[in-house]
C-alpha positions in Angstrom: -1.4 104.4 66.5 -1.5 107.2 69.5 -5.3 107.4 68.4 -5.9 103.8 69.1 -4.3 103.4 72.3 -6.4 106.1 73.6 -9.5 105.2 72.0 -9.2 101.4 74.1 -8.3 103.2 77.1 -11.4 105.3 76.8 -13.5 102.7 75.9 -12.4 100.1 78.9 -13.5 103.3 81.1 -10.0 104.2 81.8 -8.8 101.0 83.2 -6.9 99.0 81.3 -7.6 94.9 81.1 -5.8 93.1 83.3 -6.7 89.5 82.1 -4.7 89.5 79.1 -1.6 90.6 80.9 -2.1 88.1 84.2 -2.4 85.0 81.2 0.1 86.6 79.2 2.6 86.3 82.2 0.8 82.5 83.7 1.9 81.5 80.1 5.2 82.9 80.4 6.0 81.6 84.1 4.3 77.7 82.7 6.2 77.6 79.5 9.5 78.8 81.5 9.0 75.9 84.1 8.2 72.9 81.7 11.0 73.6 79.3 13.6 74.6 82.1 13.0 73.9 85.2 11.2 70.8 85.6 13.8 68.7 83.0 17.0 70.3 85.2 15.4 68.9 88.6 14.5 65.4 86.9 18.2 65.2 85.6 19.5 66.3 89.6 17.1 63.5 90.4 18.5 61.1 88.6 22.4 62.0 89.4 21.3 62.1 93.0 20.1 58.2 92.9 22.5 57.1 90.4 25.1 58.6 93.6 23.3 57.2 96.1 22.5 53.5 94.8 26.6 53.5 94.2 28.5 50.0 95.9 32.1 48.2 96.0 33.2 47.0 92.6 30.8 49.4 90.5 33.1 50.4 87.3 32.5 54.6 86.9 33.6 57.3 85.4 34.0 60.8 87.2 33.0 64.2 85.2 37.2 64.5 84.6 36.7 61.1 82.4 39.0 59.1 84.9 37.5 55.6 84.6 38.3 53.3 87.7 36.5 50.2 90.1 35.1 51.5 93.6 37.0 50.1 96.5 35.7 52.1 99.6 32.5 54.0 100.4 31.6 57.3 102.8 29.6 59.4 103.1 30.6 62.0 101.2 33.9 60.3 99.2 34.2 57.2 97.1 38.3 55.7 96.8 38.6 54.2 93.2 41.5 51.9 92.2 42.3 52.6 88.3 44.2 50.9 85.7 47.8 51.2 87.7 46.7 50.2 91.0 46.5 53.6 91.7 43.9 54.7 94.4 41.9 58.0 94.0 39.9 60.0 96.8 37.0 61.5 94.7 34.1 63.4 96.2 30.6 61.5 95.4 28.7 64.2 93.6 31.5 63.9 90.7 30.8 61.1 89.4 29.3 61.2 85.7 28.9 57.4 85.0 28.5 53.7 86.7 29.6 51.1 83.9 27.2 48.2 84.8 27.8 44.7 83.3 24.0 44.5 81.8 24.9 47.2 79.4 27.8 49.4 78.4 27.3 51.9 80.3 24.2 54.0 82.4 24.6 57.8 81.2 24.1 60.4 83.7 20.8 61.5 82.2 
């Protein structure tokens, strides 16, 4: 095995090849981004819009599974009104699901 290693090394003049280790890493780096990275910022995508395009009287559900109408919009908080008349102060990114009368529901992606 020992023998090998230095016969390619002698043969390549001493240098070792660089190619095969700058596409074995490209590979690496391309199958790392299109299998990780590139579905998890299409899903932040979507929950980003999905917050965004929120209005009065939208039926959701936050990411604690508390299901309840909108009442009042800012910024940065949403107020819901659930079953009891009961009002919630929930912060916008925390919401999981808008129930939509089209369809059952629109899933978070």
């Amino acid at each position: 095995m020992h023998n090998l290693i230095a016969i390619a090394v002698l043969q390549g003049g001493g240098r070792p090849a660089l190619l095969p280790q700058f596409i074995m890493i490209a590979s690496f780096i391309a199958i790392f981004y299109f299998l990780l990275i590139r579905p998890q910022r299409k899903l932040q995508q979507q929950h980003r819009d999905l917050v965004a395009n929120l209005k009065k009287g939208d039926e959701i559900m936050t990411e604690g599974g508390i299901i309840g109408q909108v009442v009042h919009l800012t910024e940065d908080r949403l107020t819901i009104k659930t079953a009891e008349n009961t009002r919630i102060v929930i912060a916008r990114p925390k919401v999981a699901r808008v129930f939509t009368p089209e369809s059952t529901e629109t899933p978070k992606a």
